[in-house]
C-alpha positions, 0 to 999 in steps of 0.5 A, spaced: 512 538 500 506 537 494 508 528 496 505 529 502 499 535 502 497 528 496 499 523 500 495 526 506 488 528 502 488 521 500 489 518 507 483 522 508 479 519 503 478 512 506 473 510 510 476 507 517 473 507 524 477 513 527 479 513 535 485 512 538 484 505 539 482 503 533 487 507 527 490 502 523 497 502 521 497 503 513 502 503 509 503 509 502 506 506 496 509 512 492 512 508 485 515 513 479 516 507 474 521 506 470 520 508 462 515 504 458 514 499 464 506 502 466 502 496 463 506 491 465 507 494 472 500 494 473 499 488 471 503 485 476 501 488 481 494 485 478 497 479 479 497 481 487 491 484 488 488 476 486 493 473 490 489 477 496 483 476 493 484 468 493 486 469 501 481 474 503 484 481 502 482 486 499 486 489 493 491 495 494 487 502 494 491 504 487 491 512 486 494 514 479 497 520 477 494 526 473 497 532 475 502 535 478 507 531 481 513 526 480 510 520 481 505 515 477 503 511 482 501 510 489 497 504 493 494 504 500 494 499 504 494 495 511 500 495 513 500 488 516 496 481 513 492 478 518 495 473 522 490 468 520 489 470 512 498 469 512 498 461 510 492 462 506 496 468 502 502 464 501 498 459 499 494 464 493 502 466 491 504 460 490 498 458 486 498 464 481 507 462 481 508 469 484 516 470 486 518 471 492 524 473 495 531 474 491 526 472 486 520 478 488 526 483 488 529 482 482 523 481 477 519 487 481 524 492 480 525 492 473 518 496 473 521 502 477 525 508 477 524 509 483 518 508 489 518 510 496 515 506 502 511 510 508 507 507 514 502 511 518 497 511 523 491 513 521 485 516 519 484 519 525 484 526 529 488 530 532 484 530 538 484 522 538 491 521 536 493 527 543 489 523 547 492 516 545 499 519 547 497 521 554 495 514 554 502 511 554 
């Protein structure tokens, strides 16, 4: 219960247009890392955000743990790249020697004792998203 009253506070903190049309879809990064691996999981996910800088993007919204919860680490951000940013991150990965596929998920994982992924809706209000439903 206390993941998602923080999850919901920090969705709430970001400046986006709201209305019913335009709620983007984000996707919540929640990672408990595994032991001593802290710094070199940030460092990797440094690597990412440049990738995205060099294709246009903007980095991950990185929300830190100070008190209270189980994790250490939770990121915001679209829940989709652009269609036109796609090549462009590609070739930003490829640049930076990023691993991808079987490679991503093994490097990757060896930071984490555990994580979990959420896509929402949002920010948006109550009235909005009730009348986005009786739209379809």
């Amino acid at each position: 219960m206390h993941k998602i009253t923080l999850v919901l506070a920090a969705l709430l903190t970001i400046t986006l247009p709201l209305g019913a049309a335009d709620v983007p879809r984000l996707l919540v990064e929640i990672y408990h890392i595994a032991p001593g691996q802290h710094t070199a999981f940030l460092e990797a996910i440094a690597k990412y955000d440049e990738a995205n800088r060099i294709a246009g993007l903007p980095p991950r919204q990185l929300y830190v743990h100070e008190d209270g919860a189980s994790w250490d680490f939770m990121f915001l951000q679209p829940a989709e790249t652009p269609p036109e940013k796609a090549a462009a991150l590609k070739a930003a990965w490829e640049k930076l020697g990023l691993p991808t596929g079987a490679d991503f998920f093994l490097s990757f994982r060896q930071f984490l004792a555990s994580h979990e992924d959420t896509f929402v809706n949002g920010p948006t209000t109550a009235a909005d998203f009730l009348a986005s439903r009786k739209k379809k």
